[in-house]
N, C-alpha and C positions, 0 to 999 in steps of 0.2 A: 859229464855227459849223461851220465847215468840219471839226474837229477831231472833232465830237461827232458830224456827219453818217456821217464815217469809221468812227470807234465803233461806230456804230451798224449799216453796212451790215458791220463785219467780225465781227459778231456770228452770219452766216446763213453764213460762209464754213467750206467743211468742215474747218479747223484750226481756228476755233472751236467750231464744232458737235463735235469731237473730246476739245476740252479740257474742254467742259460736261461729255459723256458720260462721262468719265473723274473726273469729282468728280459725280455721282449725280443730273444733270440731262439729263434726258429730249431727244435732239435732235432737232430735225426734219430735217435734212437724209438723205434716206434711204437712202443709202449708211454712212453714220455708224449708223445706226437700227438697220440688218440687221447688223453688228461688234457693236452692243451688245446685241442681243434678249433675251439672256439675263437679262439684267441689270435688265430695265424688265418688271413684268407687262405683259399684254396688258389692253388698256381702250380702249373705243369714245371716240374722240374727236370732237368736234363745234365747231362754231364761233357763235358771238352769233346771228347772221342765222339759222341753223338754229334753233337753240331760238328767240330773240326778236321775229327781221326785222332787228332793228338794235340799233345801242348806245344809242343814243336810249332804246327802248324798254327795252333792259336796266337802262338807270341811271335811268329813272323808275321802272322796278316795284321794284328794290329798294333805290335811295337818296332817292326823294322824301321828303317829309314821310309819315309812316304808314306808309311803306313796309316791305320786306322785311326790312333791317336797323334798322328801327326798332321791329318788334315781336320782332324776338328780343333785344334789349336789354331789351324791356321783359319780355319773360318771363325773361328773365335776373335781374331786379331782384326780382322775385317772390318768387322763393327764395331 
């Protein structure tokens, strides 16, 4: 657990956030961010709670039954 924890937290570290940017993954760490500018358009970014309140709310509107990704499958099948 311990192994995965690590993984995990060395994924926000700015030699990772380093290596992401360097194979064409967008970093958050923002000293890494300003190195790569050129390289990532600019796009407003935004978080779940902004658009939804929560994740709750996000993954009932579009994975419940009927939901979001249930009607574009179905219009998918359509055609």
């Amino acid at each position: 657990m311990a192994l995965i924890l690590g993984a995990g937290q060395f994924l926000y570290t700015p030699k990772a956030q380093e290596i992401a940017a360097r194979h064409y993954y967008r970093p958050r760490d923002p000293n890494v961010a300003a190195r790569y500018a050129a390289q990532f358009p600019k796009v407003k970014l935004f978080t779940i709670k902004q658009l939804f309140g929560s994740w709750r709310v996000a993954q009932t509107r579009h994975f419940s039954d009927g939901g979001v990704f249930d009607q574009i499958q179905a219009e998918i099948g359509r055609k």
